[in-house]
N, CA, C and O atoms as a CHARMM CRD file, in Angstrom:
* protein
*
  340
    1    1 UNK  N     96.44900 121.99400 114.72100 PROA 1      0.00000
    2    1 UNK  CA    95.72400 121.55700 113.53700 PROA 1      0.00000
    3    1 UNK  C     96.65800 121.44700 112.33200 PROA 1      0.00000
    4    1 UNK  O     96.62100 120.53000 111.51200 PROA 1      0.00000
    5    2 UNK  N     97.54800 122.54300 112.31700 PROA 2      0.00000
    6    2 UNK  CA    98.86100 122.45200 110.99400 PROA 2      0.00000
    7    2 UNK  C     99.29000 120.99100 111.35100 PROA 2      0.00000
    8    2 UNK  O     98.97300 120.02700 110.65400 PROA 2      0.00000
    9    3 UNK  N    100.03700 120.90400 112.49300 PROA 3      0.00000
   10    3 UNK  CA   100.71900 119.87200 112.30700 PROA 3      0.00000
   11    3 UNK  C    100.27300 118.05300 112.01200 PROA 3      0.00000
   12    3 UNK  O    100.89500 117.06800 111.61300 PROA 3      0.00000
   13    4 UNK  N     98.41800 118.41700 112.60800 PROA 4      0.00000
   14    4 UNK  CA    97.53400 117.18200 112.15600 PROA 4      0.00000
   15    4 UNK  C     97.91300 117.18100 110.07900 PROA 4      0.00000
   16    4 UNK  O     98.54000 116.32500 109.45400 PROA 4      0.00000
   17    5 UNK  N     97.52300 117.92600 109.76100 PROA 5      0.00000
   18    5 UNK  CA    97.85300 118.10500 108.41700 PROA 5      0.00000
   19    5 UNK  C     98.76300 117.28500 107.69400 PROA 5      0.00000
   20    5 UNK  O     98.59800 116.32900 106.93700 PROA 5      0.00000
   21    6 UNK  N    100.26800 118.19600 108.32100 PROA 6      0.00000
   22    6 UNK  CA   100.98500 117.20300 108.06000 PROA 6      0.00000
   23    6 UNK  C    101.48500 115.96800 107.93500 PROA 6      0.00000
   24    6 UNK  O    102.22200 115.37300 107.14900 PROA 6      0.00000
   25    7 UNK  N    100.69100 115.66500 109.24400 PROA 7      0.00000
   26    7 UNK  CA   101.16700 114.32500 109.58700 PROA 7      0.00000
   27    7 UNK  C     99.93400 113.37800 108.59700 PROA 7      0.00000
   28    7 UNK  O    100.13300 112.28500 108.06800 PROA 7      0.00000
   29    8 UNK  N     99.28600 113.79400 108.58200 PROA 8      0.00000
   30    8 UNK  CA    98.11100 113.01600 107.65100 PROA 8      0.00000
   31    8 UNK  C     98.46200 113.12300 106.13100 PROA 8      0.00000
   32    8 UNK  O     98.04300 112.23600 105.38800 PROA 8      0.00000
   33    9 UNK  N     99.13700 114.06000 105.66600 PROA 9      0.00000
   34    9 UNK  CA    99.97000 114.10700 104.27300 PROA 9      0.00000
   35    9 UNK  C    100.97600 113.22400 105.00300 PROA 9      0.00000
   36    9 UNK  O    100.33100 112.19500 105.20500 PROA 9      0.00000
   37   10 UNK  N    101.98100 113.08000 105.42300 PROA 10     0.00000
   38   10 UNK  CA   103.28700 111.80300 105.62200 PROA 10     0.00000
   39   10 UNK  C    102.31800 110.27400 105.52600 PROA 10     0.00000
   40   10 UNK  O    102.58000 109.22800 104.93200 PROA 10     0.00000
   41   11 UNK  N    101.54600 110.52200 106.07200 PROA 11     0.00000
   42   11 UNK  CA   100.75400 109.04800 106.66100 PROA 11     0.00000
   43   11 UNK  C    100.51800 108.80700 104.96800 PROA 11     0.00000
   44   11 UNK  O    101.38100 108.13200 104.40700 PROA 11     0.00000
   45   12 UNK  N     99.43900 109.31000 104.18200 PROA 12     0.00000
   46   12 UNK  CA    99.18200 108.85500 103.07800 PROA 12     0.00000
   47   12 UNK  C     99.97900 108.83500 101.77400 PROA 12     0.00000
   48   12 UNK  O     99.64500 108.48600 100.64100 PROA 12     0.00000
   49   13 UNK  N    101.14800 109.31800 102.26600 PROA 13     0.00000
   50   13 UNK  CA   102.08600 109.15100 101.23500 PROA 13     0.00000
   51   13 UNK  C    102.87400 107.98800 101.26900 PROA 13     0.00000
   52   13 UNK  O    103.58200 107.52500 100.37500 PROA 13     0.00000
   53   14 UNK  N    102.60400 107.44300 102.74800 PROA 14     0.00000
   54   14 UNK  CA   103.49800 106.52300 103.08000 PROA 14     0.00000
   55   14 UNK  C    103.11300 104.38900 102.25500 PROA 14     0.00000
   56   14 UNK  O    101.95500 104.14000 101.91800 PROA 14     0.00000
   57   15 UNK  N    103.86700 103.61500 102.14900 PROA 15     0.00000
   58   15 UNK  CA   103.18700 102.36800 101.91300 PROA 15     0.00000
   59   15 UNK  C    102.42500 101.28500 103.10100 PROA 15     0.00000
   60   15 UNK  O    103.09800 100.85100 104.03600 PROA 15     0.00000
   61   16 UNK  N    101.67100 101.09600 103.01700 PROA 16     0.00000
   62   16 UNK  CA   100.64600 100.07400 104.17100 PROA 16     0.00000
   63   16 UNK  C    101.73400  99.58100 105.28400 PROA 16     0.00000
   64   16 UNK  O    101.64600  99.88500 106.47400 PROA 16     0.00000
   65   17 UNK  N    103.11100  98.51600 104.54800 PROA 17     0.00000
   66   17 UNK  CA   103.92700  98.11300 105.86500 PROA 17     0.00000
   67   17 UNK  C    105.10300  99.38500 106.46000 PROA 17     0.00000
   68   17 UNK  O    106.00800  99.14800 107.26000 PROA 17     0.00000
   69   18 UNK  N    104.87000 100.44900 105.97300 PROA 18     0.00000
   70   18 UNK  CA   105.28300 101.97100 106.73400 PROA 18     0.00000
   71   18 UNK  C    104.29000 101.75300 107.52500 PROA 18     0.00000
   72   18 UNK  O    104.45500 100.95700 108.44900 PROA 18     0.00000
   73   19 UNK  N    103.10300 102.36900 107.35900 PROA 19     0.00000
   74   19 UNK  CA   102.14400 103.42600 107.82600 PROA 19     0.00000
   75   19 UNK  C    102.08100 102.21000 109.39400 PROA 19     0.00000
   76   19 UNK  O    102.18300 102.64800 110.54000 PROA 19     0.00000
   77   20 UNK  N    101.86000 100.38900 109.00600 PROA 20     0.00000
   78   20 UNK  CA   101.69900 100.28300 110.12400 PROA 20     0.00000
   79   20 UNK  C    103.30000  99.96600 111.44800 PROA 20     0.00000
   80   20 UNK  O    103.33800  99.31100 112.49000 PROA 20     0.00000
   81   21 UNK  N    104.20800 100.65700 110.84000 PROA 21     0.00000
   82   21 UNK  CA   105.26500 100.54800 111.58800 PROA 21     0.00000
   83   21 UNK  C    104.98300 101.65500 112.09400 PROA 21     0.00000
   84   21 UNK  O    104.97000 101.54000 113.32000 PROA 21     0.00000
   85   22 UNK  N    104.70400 102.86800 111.70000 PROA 22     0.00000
   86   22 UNK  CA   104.34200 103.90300 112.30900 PROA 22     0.00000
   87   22 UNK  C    103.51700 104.11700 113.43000 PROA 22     0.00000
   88   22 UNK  O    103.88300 104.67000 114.46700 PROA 22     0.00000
   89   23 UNK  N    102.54600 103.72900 113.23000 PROA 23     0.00000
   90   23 UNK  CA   101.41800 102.95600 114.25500 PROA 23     0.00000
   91   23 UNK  C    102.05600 102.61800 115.37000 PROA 23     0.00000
   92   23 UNK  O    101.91100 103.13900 116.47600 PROA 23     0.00000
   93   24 UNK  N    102.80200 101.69400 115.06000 PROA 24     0.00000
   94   24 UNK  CA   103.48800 101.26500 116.53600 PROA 24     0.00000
   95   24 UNK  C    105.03900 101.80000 116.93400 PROA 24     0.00000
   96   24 UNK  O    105.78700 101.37700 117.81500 PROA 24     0.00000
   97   25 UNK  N    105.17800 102.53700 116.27300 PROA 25     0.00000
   98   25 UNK  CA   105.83000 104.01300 116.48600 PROA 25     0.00000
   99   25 UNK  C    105.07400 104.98300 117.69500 PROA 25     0.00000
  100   25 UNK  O    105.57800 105.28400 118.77600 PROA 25     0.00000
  101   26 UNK  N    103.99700 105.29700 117.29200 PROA 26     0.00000
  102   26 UNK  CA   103.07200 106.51900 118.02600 PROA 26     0.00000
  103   26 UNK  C    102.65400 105.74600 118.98100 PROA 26     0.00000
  104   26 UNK  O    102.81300 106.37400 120.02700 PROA 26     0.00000
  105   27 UNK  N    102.04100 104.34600 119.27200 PROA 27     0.00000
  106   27 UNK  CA   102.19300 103.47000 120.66000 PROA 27     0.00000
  107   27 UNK  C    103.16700 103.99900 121.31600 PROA 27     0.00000
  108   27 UNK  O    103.15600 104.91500 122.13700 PROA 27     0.00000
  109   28 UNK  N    104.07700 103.32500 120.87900 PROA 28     0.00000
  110   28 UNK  CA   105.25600 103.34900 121.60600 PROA 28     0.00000
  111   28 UNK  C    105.31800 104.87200 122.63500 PROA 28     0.00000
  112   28 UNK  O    105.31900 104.93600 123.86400 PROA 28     0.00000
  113   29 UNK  N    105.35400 105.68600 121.90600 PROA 29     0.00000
  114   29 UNK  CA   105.48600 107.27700 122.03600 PROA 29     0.00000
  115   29 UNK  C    104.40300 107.63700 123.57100 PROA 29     0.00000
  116   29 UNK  O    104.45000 108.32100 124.59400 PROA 29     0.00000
  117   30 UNK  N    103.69900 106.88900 123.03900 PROA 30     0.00000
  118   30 UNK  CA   102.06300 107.13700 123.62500 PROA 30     0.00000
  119   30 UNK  C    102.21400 106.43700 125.29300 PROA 30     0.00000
  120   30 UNK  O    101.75200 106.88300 126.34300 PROA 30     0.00000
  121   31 UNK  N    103.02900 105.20700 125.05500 PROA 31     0.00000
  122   31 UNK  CA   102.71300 104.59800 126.27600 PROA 31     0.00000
  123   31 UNK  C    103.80400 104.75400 126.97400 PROA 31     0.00000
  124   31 UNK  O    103.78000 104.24400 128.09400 PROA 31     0.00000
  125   32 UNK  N    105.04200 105.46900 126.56300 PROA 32     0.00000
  126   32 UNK  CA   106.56200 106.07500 127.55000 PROA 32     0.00000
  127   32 UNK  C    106.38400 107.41100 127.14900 PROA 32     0.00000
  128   32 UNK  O    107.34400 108.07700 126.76000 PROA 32     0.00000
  129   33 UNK  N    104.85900 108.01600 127.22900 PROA 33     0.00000
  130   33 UNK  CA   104.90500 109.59700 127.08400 PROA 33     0.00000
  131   33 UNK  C    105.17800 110.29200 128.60200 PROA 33     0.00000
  132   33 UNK  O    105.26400 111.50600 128.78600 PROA 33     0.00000
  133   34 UNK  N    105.27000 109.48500 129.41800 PROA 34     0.00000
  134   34 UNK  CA   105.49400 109.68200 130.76100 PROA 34     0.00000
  135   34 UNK  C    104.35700 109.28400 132.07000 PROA 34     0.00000
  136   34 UNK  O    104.48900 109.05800 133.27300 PROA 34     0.00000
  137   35 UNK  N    102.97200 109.34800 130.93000 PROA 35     0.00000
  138   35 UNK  CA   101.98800 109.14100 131.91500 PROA 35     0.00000
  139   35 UNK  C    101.92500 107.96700 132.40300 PROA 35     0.00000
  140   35 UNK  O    102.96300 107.33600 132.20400 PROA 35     0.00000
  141   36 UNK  N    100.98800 107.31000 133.06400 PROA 36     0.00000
  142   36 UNK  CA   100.60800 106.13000 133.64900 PROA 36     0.00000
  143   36 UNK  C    100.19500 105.51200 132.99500 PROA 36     0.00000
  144   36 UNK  O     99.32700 106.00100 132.27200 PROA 36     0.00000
  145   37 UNK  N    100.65100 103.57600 132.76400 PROA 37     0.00000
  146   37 UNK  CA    99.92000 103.07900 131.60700 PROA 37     0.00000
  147   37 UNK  C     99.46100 101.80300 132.58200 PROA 37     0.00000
  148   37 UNK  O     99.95100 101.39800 133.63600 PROA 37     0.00000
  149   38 UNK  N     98.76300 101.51800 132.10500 PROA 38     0.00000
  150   38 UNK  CA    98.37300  99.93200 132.41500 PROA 38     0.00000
  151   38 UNK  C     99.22400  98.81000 132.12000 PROA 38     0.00000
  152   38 UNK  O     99.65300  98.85100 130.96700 PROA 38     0.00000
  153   39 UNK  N     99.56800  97.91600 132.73200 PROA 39     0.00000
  154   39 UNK  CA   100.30200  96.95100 132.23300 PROA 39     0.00000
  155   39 UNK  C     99.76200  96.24700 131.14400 PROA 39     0.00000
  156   39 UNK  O    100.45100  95.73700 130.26100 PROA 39     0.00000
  157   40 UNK  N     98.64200  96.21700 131.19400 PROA 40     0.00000
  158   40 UNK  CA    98.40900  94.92900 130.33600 PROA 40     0.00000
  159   40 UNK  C     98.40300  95.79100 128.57500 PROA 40     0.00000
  160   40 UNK  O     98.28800  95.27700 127.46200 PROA 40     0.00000
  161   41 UNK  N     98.59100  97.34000 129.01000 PROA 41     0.00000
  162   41 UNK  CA    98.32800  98.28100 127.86200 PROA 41     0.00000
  163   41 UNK  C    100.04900  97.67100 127.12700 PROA 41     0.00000
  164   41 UNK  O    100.06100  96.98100 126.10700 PROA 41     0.00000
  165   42 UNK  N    101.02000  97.97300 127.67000 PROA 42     0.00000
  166   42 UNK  CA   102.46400  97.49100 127.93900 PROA 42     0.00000
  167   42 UNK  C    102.48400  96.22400 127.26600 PROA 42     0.00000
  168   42 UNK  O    103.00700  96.15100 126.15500 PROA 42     0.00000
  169   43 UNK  N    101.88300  95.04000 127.90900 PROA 43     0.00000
  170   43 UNK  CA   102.01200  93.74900 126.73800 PROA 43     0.00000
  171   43 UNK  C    101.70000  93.64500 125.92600 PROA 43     0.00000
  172   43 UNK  O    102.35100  92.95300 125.14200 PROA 43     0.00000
  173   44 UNK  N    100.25200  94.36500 125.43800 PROA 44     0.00000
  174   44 UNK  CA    99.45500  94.70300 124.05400 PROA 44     0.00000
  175   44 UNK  C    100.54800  95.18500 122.89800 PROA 44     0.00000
  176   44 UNK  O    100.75700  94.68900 121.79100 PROA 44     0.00000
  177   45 UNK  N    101.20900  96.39500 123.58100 PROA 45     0.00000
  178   45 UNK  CA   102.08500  96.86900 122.66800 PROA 45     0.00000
  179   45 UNK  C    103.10000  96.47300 122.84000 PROA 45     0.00000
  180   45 UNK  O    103.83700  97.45900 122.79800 PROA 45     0.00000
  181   46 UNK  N    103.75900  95.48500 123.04700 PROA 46     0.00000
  182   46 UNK  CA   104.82300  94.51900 123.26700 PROA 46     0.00000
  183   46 UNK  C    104.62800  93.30100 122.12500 PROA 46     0.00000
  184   46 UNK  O    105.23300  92.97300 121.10500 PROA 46     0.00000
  185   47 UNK  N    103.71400  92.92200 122.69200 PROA 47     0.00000
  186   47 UNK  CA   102.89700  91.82600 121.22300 PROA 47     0.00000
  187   47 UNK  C    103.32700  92.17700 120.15600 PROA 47     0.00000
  188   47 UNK  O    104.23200  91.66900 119.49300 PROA 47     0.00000
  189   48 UNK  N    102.35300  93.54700 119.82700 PROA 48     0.00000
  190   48 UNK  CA   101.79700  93.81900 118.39100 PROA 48     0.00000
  191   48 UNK  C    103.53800  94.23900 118.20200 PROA 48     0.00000
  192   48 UNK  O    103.94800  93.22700 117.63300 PROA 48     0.00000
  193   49 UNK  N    104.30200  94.82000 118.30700 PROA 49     0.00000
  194   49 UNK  CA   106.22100  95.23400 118.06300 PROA 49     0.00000
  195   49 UNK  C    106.12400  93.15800 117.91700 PROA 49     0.00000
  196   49 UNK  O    105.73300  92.67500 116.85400 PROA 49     0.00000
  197   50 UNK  N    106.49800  92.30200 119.01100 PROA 50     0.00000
  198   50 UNK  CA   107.05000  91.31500 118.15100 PROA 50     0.00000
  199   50 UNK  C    105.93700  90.77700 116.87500 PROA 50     0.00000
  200   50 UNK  O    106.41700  90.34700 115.82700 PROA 50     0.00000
  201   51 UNK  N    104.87300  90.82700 117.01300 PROA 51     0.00000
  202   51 UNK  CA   104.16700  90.21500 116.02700 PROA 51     0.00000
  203   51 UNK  C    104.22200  90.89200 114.69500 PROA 51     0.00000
  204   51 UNK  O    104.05900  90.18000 113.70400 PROA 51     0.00000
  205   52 UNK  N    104.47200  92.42900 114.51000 PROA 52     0.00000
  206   52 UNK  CA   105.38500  93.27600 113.30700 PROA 52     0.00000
  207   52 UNK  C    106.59000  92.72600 112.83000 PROA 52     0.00000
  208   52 UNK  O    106.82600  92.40600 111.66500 PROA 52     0.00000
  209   53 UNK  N    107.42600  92.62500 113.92000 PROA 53     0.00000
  210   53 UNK  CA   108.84500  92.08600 113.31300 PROA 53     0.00000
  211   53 UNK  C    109.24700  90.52200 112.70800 PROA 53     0.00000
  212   53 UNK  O    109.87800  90.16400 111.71400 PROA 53     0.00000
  213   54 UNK  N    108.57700  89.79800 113.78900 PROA 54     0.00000
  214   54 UNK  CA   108.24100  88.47900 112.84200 PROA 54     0.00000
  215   54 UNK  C    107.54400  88.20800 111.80000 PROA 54     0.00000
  216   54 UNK  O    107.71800  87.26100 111.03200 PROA 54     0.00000
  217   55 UNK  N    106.75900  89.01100 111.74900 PROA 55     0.00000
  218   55 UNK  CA   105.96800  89.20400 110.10200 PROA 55     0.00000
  219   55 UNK  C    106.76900  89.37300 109.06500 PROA 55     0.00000
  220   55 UNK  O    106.97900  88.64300 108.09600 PROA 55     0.00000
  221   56 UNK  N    107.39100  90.87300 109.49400 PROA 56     0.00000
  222   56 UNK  CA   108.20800  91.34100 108.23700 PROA 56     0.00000
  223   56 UNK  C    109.45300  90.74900 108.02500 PROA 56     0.00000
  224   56 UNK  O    110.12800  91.06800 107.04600 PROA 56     0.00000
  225   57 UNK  N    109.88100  89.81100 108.94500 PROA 57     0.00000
  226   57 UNK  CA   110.97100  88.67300 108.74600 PROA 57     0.00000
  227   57 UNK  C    110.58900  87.55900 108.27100 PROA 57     0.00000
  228   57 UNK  O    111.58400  86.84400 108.15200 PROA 57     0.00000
  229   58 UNK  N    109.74600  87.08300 107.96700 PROA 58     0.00000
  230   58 UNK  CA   109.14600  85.74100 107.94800 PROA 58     0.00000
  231   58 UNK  C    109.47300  84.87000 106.89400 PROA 58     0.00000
  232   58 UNK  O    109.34100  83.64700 106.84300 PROA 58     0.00000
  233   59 UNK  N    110.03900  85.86700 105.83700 PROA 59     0.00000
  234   59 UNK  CA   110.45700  85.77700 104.44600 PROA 59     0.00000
  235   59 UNK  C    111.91700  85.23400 104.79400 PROA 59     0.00000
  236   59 UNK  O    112.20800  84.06800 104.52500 PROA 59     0.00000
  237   60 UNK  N    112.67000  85.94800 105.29100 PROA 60     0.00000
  238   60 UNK  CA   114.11800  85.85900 105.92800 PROA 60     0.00000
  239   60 UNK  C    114.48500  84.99500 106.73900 PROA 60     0.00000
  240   60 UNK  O    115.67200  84.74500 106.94400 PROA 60     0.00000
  241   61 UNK  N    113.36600  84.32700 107.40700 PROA 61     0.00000
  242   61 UNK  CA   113.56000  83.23100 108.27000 PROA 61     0.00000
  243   61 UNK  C    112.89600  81.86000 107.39800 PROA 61     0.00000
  244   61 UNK  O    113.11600  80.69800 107.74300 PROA 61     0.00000
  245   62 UNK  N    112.19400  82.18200 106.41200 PROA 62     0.00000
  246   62 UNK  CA   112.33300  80.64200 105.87800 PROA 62     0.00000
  247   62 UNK  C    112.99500  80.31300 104.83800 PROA 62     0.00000
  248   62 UNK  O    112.89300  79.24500 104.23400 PROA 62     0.00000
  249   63 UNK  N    113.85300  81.40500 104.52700 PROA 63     0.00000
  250   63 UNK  CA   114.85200  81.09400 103.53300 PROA 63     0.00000
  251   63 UNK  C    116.10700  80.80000 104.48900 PROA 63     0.00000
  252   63 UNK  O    117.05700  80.38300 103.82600 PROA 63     0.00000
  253   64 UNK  N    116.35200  80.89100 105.74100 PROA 64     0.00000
  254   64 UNK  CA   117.45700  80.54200 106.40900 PROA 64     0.00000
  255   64 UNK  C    116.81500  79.20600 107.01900 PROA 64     0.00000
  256   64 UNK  O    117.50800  78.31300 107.50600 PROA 64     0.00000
  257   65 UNK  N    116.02400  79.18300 106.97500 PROA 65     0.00000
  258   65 UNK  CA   115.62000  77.39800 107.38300 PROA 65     0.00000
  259   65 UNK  C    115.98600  76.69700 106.53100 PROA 65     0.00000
  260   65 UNK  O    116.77600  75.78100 106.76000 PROA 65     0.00000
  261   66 UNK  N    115.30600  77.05800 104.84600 PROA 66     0.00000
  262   66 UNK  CA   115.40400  75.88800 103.86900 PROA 66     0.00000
  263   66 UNK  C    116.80300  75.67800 103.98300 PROA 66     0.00000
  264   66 UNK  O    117.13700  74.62800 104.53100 PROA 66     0.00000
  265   67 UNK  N    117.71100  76.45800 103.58000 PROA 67     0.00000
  266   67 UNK  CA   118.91700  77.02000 103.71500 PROA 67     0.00000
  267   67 UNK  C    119.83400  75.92100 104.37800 PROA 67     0.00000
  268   67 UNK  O    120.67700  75.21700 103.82200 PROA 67     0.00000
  269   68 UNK  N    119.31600  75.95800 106.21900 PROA 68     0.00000
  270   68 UNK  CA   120.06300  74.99100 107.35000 PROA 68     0.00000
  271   68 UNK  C    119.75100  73.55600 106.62200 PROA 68     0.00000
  272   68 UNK  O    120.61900  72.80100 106.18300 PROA 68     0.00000
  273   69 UNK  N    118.32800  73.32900 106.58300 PROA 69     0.00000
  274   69 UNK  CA   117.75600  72.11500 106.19300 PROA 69     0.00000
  275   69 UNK  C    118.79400  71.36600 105.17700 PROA 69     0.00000
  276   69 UNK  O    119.55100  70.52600 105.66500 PROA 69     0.00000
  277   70 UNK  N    118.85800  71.67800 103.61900 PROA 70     0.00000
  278   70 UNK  CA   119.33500  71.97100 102.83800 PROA 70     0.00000
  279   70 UNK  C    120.57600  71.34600 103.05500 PROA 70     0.00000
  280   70 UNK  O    120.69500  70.27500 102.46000 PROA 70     0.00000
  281   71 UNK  N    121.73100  71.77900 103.87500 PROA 71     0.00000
  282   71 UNK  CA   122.59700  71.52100 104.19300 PROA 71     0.00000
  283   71 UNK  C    123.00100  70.74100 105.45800 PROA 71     0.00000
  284   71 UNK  O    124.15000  70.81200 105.89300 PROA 71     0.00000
  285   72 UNK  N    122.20800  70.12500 105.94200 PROA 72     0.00000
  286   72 UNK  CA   122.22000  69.42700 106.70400 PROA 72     0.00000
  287   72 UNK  C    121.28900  67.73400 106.46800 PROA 72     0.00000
  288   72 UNK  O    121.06400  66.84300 107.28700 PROA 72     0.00000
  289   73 UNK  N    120.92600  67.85500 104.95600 PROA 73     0.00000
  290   73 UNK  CA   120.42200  66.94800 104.14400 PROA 73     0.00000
  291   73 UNK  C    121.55000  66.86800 103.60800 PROA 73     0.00000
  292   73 UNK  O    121.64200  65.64400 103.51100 PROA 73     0.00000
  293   74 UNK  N    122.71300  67.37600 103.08100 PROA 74     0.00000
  294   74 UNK  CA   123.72300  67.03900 101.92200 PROA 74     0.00000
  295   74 UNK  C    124.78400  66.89900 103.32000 PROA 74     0.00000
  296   74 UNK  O    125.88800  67.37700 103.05900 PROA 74     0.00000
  297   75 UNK  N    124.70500  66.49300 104.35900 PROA 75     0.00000
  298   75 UNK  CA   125.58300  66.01200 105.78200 PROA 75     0.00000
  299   75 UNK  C    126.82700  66.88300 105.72900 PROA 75     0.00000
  300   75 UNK  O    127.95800  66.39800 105.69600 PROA 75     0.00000
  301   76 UNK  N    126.53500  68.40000 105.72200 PROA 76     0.00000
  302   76 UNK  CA   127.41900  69.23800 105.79300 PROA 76     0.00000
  303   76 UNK  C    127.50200  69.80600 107.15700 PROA 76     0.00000
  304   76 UNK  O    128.29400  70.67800 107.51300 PROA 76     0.00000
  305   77 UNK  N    126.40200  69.09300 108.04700 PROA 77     0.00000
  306   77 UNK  CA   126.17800  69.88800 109.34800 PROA 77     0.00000
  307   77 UNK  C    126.97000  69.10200 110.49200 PROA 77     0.00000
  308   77 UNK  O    127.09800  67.90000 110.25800 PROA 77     0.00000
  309   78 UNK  N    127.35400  69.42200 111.31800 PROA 78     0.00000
  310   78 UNK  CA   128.09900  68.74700 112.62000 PROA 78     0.00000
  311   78 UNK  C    127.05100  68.43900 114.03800 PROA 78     0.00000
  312   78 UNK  O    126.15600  69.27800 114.12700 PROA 78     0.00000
  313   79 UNK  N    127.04600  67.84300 114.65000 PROA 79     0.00000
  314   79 UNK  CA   126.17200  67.24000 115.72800 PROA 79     0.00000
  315   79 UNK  C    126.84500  68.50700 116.64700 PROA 79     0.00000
  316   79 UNK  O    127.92700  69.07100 116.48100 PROA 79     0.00000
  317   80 UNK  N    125.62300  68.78100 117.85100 PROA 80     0.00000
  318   80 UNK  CA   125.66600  69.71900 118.56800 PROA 80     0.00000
  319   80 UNK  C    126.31800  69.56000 119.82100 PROA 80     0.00000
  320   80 UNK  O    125.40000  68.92400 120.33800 PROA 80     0.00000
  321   81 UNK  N    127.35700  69.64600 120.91600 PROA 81     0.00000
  322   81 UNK  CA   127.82400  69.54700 121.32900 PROA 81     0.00000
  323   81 UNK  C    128.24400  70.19200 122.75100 PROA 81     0.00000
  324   81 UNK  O    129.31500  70.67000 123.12400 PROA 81     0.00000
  325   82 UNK  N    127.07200  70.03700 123.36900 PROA 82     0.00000
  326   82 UNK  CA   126.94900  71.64800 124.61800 PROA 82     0.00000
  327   82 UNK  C    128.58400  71.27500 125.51200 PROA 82     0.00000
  328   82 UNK  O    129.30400  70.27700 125.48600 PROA 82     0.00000
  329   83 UNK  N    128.67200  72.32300 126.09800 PROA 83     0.00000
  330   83 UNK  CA   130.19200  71.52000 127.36000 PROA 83     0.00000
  331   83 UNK  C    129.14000  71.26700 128.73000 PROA 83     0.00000
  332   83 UNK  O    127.97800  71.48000 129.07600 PROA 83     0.00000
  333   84 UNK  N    130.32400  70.70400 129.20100 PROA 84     0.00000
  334   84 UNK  CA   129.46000  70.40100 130.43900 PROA 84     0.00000
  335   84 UNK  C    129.84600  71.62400 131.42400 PROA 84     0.00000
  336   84 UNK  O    130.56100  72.59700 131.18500 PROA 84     0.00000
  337   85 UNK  N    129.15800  71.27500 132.59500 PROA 85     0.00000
  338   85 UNK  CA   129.08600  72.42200 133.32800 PROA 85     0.00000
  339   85 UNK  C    130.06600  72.44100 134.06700 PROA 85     0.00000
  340   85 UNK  O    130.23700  73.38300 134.84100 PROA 85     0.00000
């Protein structure tokens, strides 16, 4: 019960995009606690981890778009060039 306490003082001290990284923190914890999980429990919390991180990047990735764009409008960019096999 102490340690519910605590953790419920950390939780509300914490800001909304903490508290829900945390969240999928204690998933995480929850579903490699050793027991048996369901798979489909496994993709759920697979999802919701990439659908967190692309969120909280989302900012970072469209400023590196405008960014490419940007410079590849002022023909600073080079044509792509795979090798062959």
């Amino acid at each position: 019960m102490a340690d519910e306490k605590k953790l419920l003082k950390i939780v509300r001290s914490l800001p909304p995009e903490r508290v829900a990284q945390l969240i999928d923190y204690a998933r995480f914890l929850q579903v490699y606690s050793g027991s048996y999980v369901e798979e489909a429990d496994l993709e759920a919390l697979d999802e919701a981890l990439w659908d967190r991180q692309f969120a909280d990047s989302a900012d970072v990735l469209q400023q590196m778009a405008e960014k490419a764009l940007a410079e590849h409008r002022a023909e600073k960019t080079k044509p792509l060039e795979p090798e062959e096999p």
